[in-house]
N, CA, C and O atoms as a GROMACS GRO file, in nm:
protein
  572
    1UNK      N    1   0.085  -0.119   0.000
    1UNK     CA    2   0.000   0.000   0.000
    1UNK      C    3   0.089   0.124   0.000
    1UNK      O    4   0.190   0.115   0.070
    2UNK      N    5   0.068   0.255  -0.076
    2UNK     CA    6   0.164   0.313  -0.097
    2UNK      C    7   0.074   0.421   0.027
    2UNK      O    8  -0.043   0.435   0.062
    3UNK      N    9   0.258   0.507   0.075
    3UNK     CA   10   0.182   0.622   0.151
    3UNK      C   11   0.094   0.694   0.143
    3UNK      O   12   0.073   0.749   0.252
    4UNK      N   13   0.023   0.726   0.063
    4UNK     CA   14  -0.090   0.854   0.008
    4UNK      C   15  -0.218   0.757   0.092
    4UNK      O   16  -0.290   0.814   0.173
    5UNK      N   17  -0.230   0.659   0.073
    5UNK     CA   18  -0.379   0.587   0.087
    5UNK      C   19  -0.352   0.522   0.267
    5UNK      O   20  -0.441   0.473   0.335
    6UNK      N   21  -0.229   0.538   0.303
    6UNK     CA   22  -0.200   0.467   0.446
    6UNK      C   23  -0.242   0.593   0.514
    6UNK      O   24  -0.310   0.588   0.617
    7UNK      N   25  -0.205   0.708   0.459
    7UNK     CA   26  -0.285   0.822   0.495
    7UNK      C   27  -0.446   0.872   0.530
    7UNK      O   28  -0.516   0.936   0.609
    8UNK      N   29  -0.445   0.804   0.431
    8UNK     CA   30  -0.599   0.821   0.460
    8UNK      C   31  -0.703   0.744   0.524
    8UNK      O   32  -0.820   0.770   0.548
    9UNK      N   33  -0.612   0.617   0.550
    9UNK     CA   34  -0.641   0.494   0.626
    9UNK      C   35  -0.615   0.576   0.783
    9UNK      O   36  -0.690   0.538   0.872
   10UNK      N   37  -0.510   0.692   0.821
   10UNK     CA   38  -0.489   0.688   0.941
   10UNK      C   39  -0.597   0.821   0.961
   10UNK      O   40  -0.671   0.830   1.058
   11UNK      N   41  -0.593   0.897   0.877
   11UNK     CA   42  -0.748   0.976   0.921
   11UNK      C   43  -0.848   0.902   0.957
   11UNK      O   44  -0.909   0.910   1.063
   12UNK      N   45  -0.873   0.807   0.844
   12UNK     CA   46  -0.998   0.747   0.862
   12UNK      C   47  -1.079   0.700   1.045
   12UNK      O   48  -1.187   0.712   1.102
   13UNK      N   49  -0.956   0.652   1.070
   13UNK     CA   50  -0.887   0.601   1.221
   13UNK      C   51  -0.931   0.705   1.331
   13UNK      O   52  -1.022   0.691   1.412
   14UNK      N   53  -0.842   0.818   1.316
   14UNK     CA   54  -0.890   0.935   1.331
   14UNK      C   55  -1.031   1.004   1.400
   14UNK      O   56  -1.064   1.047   1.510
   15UNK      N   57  -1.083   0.989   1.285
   15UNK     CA   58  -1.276   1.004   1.252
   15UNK      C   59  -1.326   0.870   1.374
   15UNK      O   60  -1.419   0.882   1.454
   16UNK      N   61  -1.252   0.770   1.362
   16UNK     CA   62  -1.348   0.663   1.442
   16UNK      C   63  -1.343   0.677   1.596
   16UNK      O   64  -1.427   0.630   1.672
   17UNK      N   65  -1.215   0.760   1.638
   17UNK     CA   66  -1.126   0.727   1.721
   17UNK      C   67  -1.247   0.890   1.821
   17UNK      O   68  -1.281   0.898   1.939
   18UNK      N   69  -1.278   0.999   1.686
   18UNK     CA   70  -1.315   1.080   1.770
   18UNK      C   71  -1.487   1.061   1.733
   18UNK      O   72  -1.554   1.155   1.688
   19UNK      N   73  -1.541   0.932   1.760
   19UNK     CA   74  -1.636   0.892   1.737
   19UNK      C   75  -1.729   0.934   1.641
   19UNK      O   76  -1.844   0.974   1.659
   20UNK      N   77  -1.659   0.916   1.523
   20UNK     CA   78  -1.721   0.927   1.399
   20UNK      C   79  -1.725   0.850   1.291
   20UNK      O   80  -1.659   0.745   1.291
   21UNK      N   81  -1.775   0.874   1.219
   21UNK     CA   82  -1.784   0.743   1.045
   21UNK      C   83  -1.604   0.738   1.008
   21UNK      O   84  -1.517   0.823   0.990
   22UNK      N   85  -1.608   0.595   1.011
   22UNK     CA   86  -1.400   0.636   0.966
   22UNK      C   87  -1.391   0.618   0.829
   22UNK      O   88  -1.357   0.511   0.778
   23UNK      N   89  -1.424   0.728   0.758
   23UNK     CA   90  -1.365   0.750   0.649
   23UNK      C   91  -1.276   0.848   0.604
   23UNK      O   92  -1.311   0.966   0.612
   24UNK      N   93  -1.166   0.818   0.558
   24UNK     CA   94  -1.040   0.951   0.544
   24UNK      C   95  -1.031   0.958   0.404
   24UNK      O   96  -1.078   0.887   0.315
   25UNK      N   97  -0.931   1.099   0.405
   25UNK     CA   98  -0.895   1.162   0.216
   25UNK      C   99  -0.765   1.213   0.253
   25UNK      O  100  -0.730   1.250   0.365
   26UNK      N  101  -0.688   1.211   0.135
   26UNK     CA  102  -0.552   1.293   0.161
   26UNK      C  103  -0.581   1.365   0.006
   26UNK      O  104  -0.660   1.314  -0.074
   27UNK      N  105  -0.533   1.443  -0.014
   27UNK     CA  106  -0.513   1.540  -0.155
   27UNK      C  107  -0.356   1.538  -0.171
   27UNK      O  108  -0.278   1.561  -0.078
   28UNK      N  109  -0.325   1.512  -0.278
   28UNK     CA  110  -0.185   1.531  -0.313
   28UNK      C  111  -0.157   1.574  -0.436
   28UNK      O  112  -0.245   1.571  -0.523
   29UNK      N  113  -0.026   1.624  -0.463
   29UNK     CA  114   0.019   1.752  -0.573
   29UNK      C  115   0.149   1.722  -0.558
   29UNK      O  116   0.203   1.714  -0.447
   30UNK      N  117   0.212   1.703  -0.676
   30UNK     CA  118   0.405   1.652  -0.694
   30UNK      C  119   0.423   1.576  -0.570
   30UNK      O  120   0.495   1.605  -0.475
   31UNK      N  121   0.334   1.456  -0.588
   31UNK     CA  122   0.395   1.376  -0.419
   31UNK      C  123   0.413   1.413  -0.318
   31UNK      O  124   0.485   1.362  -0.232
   32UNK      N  125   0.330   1.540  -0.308
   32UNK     CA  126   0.318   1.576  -0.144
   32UNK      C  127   0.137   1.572  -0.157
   32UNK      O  128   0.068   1.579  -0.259
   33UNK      N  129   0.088   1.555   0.013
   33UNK     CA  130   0.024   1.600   0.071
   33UNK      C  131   0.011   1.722   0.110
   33UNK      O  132   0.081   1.786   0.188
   34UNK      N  133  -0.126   1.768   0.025
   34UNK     CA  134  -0.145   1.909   0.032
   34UNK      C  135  -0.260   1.934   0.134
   34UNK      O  136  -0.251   2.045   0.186
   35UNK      N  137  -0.382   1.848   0.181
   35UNK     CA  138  -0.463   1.856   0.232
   35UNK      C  139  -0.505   1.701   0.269
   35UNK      O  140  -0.508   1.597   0.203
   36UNK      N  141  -0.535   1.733   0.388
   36UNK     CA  142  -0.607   1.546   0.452
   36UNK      C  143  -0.772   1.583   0.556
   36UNK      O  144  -0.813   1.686   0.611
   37UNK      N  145  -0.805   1.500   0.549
   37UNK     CA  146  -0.890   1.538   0.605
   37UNK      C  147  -0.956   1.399   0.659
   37UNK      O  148  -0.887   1.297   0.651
   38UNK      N  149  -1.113   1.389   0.722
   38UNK     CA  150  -1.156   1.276   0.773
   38UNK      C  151  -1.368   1.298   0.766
   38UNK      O  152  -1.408   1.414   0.770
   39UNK      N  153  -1.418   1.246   0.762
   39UNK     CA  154  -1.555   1.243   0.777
   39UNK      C  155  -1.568   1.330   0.949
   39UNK      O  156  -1.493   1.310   1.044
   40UNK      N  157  -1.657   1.404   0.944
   40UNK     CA  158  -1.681   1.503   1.090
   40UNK      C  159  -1.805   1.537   1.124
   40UNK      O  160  -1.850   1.612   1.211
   41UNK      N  161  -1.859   1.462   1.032
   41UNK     CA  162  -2.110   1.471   1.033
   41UNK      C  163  -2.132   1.476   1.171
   41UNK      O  164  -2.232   1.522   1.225
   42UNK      N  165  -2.038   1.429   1.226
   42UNK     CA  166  -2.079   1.344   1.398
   42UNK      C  167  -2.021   1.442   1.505
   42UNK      O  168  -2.075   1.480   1.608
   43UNK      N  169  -1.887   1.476   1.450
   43UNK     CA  170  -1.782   1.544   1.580
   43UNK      C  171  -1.879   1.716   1.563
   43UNK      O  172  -1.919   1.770   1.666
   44UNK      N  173  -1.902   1.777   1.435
   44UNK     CA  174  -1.920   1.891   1.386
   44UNK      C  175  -2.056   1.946   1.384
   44UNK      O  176  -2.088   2.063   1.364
   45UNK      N  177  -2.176   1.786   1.420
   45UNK     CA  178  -2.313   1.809   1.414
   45UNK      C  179  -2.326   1.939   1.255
   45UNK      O  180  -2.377   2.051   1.255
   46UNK      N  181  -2.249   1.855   1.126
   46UNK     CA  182  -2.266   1.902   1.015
   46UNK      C  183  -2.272   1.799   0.911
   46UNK      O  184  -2.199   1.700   0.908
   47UNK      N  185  -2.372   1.830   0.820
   47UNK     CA  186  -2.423   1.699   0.744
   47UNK      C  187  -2.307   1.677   0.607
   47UNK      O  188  -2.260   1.578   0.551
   48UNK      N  189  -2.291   1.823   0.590
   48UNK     CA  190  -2.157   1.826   0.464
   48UNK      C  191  -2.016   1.804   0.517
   48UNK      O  192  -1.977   1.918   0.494
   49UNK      N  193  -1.956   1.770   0.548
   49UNK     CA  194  -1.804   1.727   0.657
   49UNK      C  195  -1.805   1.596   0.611
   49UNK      O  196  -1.810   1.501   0.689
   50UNK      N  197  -1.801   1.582   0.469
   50UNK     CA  198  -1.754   1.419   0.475
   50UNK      C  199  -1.607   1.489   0.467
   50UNK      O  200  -1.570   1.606   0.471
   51UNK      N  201  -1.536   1.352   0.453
   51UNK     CA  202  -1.390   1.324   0.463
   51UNK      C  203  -1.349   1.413   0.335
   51UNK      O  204  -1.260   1.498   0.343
   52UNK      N  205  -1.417   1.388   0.221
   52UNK     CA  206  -1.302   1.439   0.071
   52UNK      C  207  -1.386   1.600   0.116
   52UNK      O  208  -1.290   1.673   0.092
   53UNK      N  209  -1.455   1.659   0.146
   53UNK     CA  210  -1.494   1.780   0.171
   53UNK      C  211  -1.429   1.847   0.275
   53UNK      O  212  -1.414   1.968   0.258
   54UNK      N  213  -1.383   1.794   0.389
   54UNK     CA  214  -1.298   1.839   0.530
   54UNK      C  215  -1.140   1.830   0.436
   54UNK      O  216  -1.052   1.914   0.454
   55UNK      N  217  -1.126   1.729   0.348
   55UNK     CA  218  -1.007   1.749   0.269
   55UNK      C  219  -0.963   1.886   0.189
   55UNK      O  220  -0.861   1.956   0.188
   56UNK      N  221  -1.084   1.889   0.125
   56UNK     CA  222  -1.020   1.982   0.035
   56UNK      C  223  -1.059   2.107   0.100
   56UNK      O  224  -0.975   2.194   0.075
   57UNK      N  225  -1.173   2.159   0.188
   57UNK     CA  226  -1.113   2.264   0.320
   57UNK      C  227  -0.992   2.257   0.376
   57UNK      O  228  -0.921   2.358   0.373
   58UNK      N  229  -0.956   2.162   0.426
   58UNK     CA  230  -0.801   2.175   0.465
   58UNK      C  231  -0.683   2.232   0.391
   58UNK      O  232  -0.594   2.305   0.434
   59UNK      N  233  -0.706   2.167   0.234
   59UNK     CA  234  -0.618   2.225   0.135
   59UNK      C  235  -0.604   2.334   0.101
   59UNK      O  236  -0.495   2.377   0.064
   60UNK      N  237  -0.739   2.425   0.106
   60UNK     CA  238  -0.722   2.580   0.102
   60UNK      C  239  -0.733   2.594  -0.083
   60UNK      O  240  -0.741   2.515  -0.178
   61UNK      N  241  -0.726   2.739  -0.064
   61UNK     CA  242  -0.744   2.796  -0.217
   61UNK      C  243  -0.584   2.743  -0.302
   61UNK      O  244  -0.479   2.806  -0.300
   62UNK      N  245  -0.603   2.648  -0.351
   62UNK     CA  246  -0.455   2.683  -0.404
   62UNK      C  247  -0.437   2.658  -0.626
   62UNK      O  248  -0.379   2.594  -0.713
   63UNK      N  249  -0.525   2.752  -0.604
   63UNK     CA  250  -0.518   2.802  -0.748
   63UNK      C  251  -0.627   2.720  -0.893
   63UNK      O  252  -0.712   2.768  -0.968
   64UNK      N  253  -0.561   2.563  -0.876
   64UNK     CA  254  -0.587   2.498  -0.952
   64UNK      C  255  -0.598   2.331  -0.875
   64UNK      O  256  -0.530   2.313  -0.775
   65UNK      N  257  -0.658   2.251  -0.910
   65UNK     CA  258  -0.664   2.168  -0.893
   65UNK      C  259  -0.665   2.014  -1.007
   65UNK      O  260  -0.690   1.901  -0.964
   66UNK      N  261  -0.631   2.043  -1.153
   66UNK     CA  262  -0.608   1.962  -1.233
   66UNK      C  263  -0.524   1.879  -1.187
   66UNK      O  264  -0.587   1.775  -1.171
   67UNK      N  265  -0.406   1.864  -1.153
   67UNK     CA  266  -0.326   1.830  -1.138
   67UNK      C  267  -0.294   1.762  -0.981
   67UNK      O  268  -0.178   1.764  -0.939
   68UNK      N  269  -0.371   1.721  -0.925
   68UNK     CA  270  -0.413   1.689  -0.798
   68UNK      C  271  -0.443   1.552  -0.807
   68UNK      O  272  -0.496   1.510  -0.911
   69UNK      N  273  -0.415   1.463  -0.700
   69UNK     CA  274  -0.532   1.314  -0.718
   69UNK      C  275  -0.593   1.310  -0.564
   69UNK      O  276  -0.511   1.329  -0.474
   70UNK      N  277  -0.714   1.290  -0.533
   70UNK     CA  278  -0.763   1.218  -0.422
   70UNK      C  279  -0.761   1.129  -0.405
   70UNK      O  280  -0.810   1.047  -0.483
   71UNK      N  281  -0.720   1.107  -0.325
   71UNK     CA  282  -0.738   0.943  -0.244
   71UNK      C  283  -0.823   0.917  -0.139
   71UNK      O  284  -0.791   0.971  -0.033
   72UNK      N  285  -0.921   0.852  -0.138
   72UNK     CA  286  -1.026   0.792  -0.030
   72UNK      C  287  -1.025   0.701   0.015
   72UNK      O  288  -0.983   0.611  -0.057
   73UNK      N  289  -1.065   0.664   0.152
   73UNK     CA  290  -1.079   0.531   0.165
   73UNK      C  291  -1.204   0.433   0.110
   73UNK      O  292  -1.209   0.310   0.113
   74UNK      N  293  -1.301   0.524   0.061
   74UNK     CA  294  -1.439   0.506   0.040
   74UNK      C  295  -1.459   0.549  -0.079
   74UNK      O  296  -1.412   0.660  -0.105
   75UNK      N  297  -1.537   0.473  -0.188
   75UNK     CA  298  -1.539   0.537  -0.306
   75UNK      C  299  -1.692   0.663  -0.271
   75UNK      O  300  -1.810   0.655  -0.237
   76UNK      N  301  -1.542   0.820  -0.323
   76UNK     CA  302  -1.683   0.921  -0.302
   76UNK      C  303  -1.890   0.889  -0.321
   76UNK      O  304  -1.967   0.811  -0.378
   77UNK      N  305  -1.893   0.976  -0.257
   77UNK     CA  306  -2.025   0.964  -0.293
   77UNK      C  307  -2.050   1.091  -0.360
   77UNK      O  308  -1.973   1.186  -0.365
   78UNK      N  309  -2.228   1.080  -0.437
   78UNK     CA  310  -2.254   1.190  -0.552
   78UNK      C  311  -2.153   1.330  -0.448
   78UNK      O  312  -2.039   1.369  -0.473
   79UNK      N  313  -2.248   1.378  -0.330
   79UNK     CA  314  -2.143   1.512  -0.272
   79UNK      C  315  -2.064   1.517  -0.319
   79UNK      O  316  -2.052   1.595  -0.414
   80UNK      N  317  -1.942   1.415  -0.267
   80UNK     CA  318  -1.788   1.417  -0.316
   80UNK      C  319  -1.747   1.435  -0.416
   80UNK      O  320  -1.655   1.512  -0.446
   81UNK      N  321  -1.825   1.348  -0.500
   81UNK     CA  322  -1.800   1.312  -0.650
   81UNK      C  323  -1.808   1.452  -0.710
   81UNK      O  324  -1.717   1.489  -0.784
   82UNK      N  325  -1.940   1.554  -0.674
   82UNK     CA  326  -1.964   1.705  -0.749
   82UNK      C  327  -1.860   1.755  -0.726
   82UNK      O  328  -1.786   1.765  -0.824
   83UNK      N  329  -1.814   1.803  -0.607
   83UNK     CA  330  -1.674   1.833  -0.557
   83UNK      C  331  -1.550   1.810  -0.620
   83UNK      O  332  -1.456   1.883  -0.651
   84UNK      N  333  -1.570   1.702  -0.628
   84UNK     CA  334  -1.420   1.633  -0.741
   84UNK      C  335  -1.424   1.693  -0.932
   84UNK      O  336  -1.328   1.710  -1.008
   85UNK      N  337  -1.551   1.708  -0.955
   85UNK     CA  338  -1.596   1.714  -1.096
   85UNK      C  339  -1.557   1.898  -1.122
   85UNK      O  340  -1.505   1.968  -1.208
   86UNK      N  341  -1.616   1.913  -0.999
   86UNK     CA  342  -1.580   2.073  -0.998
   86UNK      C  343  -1.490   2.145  -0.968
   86UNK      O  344  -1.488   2.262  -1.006
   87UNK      N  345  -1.412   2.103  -0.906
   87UNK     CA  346  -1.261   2.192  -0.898
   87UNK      C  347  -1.180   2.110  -0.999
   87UNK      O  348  -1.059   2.128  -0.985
   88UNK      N  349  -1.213   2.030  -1.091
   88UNK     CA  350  -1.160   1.976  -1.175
   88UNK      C  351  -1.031   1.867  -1.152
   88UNK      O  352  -0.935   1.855  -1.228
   89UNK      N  353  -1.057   1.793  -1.026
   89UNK     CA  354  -0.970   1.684  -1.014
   89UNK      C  355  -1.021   1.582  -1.120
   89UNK      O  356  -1.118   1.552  -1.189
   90UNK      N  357  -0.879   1.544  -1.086
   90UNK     CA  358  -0.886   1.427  -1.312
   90UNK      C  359  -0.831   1.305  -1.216
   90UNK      O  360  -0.796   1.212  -1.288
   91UNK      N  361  -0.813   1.278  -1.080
   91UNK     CA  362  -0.757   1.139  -1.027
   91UNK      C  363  -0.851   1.117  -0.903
   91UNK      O  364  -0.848   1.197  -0.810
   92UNK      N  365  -0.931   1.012  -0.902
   92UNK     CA  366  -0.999   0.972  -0.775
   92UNK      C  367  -0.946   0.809  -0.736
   92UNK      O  368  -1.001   0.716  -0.797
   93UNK      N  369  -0.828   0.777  -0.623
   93UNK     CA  370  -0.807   0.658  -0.571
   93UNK      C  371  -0.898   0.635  -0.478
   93UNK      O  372  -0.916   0.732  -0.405
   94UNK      N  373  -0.988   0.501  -0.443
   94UNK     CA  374  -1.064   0.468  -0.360
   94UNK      C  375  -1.035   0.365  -0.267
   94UNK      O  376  -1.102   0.264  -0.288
   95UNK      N  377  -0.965   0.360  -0.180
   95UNK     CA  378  -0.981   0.188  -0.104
   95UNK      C  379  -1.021   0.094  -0.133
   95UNK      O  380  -0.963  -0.013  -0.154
   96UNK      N  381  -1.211   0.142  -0.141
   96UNK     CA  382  -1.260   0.033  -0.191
   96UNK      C  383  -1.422   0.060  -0.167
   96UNK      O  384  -1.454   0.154  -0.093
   97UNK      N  385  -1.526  -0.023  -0.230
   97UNK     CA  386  -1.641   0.037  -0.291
   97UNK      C  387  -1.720  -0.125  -0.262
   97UNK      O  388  -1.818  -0.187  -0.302
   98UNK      N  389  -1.673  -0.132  -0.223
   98UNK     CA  390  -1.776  -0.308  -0.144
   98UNK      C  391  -1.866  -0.274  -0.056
   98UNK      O  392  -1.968  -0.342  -0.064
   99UNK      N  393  -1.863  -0.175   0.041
   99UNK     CA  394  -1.968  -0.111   0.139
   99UNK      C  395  -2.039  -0.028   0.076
   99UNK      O  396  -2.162  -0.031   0.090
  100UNK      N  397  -1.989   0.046   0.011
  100UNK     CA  398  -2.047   0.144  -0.084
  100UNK      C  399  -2.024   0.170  -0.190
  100UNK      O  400  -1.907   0.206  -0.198
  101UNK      N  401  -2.095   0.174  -0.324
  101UNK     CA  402  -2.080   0.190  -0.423
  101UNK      C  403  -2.025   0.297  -0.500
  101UNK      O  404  -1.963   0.306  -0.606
  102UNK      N  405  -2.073   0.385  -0.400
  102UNK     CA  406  -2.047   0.533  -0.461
  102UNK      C  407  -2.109   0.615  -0.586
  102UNK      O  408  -2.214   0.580  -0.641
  103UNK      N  409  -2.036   0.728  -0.626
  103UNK     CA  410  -2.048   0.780  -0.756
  103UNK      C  411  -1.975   0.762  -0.864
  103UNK      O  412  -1.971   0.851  -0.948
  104UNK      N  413  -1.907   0.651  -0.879
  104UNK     CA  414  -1.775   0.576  -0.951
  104UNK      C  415  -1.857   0.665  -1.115
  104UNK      O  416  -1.825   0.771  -1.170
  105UNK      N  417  -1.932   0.597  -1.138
  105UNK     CA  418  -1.975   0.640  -1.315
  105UNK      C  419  -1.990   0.778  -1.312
  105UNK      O  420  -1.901   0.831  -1.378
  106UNK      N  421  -2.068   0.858  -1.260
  106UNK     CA  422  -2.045   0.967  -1.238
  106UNK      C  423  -1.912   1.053  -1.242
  106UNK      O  424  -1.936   1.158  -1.303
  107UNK      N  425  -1.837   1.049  -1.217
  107UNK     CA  426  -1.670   1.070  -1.202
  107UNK      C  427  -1.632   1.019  -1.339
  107UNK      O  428  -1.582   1.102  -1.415
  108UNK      N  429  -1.647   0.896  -1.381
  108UNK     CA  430  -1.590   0.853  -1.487
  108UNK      C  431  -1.643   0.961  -1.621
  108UNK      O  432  -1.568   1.022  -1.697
  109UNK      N  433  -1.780   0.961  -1.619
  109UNK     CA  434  -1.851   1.026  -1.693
  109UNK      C  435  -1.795   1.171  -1.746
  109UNK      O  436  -1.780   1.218  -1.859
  110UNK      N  437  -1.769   1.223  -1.609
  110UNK     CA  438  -1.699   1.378  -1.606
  110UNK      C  439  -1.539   1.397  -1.663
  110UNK      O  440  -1.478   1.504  -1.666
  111UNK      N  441  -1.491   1.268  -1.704
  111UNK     CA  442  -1.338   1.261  -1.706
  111UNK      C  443  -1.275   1.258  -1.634
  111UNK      O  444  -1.174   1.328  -1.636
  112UNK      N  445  -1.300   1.180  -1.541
  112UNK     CA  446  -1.241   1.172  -1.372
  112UNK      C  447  -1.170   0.985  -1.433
  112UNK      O  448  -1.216   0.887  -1.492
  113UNK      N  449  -1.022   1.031  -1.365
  113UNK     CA  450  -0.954   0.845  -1.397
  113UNK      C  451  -0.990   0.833  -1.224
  113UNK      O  452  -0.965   0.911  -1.131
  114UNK      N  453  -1.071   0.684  -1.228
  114UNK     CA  454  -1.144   0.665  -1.069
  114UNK      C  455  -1.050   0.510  -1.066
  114UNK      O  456  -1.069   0.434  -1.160
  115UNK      N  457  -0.962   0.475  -0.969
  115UNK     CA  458  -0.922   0.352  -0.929
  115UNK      C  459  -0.944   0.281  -0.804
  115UNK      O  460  -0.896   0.312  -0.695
  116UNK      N  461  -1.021   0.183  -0.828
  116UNK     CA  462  -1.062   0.106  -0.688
  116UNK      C  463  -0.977  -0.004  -0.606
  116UNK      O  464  -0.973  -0.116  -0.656
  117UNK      N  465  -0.913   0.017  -0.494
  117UNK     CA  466  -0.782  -0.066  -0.467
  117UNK      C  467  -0.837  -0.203  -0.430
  117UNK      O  468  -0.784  -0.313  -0.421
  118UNK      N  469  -1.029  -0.135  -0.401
  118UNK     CA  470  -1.042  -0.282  -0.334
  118UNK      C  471  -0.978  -0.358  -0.208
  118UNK      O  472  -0.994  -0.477  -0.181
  119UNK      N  473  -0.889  -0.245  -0.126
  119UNK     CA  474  -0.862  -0.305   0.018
  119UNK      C  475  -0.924  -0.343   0.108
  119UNK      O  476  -1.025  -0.290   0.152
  120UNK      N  477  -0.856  -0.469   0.160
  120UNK     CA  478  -0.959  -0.527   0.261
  120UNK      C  479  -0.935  -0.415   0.408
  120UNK      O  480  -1.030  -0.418   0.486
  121UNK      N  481  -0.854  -0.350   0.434
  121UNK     CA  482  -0.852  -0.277   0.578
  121UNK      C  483  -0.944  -0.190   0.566
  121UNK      O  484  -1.020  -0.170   0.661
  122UNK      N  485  -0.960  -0.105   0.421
  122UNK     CA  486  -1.089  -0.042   0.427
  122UNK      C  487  -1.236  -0.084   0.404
  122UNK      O  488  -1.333  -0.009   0.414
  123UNK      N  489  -1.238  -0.201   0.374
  123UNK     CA  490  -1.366  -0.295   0.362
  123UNK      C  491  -1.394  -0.276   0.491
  123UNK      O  492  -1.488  -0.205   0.527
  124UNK      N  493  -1.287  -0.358   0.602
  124UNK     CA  494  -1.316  -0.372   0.773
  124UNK      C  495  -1.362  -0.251   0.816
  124UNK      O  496  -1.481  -0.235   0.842
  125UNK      N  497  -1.294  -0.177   0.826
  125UNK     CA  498  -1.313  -0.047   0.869
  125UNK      C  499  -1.456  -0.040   0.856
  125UNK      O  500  -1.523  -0.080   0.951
  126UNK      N  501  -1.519   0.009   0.748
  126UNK     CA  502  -1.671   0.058   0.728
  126UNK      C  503  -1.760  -0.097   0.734
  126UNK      O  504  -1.883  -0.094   0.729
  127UNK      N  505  -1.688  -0.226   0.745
  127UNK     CA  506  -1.799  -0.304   0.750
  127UNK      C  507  -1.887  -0.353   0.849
  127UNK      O  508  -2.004  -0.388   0.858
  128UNK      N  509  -1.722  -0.335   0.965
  128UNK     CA  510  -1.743  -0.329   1.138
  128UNK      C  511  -1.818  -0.217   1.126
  128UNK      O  512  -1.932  -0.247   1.163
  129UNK      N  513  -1.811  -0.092   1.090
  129UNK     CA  514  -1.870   0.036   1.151
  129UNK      C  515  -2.021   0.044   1.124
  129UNK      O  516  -2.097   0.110   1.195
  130UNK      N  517  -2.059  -0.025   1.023
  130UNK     CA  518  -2.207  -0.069   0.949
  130UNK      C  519  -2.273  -0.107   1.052
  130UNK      O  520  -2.368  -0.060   1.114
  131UNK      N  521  -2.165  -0.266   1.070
  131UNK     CA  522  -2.266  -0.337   1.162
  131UNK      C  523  -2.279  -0.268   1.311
  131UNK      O  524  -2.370  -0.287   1.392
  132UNK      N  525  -2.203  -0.212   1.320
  132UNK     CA  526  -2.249  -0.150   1.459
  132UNK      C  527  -2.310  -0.025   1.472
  132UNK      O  528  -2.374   0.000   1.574
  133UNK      N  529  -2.302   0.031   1.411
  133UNK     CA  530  -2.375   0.165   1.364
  133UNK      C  531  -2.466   0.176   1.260
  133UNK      O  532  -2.482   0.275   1.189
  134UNK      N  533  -2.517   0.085   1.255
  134UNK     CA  534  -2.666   0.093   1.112
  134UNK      C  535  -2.712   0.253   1.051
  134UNK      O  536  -2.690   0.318   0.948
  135UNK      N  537  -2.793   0.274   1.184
  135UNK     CA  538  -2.822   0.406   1.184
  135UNK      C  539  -2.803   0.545   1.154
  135UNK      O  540  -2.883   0.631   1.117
  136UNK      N  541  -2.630   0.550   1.190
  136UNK     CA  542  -2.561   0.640   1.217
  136UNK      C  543  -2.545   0.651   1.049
  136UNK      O  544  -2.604   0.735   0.980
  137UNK      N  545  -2.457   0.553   0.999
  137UNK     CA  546  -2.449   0.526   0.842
  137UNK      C  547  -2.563   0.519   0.734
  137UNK      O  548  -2.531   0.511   0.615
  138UNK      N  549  -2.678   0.521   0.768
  138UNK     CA  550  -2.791   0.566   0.688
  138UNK      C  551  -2.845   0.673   0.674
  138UNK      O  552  -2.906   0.716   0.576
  139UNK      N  553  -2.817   0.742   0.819
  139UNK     CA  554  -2.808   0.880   0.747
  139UNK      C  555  -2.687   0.955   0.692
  139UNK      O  556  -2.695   1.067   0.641
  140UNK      N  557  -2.531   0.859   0.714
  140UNK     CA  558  -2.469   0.948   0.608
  140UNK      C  559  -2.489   0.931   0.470
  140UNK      O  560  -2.478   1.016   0.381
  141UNK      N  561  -2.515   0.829   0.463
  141UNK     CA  562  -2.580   0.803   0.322
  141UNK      C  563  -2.652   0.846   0.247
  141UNK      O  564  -2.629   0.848   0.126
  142UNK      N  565  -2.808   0.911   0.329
  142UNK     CA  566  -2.872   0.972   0.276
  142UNK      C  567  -3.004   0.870   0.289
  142UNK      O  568  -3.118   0.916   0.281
  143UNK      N  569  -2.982   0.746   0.307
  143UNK     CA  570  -3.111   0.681   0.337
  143UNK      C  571  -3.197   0.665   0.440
  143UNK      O  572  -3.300   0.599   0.425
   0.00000   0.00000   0.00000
């Protein structure tokens, strides 16, 4: 697993740790980390604070964003996905999309290159958090 996504594995951590949905994002630009962030619906009593949104707040104005890739642990959802379409990120890495499907076509659609790692630590992560939190996760969802 390369650093960018262990990153976002340790936000994710993060989010759970300060009793929230553990899903993390890192933003990166010439192999750095420019912005990370974590899901905060719970810590922030705010419904928009997913993880790739607390990300790219973190990252700040910085001009352009073509040239950027996200990395999630969770394949975005539509939110995220608009977000990604609109500041014009062209790279979405996902963990993995077994819990959730996401907005994968969506992204693709827009010219977004979307790669699913399919990791099992981020499968666990949200599959434990499902089963124990039903609730909590249906309404981040939206259902």
């Amino acid at each position: 697993m390369d650093e960018f996504m262990q990153a976002a594995i340790d936000e994710a951590k993060q989010g759970l740790a300060e009793g929230g949905i553990p899903i993390g994002s890192v933003l990166v630009n010439n192999g750095q980390i420019i912005g990370r962030g974590h899901n905060k619906r719970v810590q922030d009593n705010d419904p928009v604070t997913h993880a790739e949104i607390d990300c790219l707040r973190n990252a700040g104005r910085i001009g352009s964003f073509k040239d950027t890739t996200l990395y999630s642990t969770l394949m975005p959802c539509y939110l995220c996905a608009g977000a990604v379409v609109q500041f014009g990120i062209k790279k979405v890495i996902a963990g993995e999309s077994h819990t959730f499907s996401g907005a994968r076509a969506f992204m693709e659609s827009h010219g977004v290159e979307v790669i699913d790692l399919n990791l099992d630590e981020c499968k666990h992560l949200m599959s434990d958090f499902i089963h124990h939190h039903p609730l909590l996760w249906n309404e981040d969802i939206g259902t």
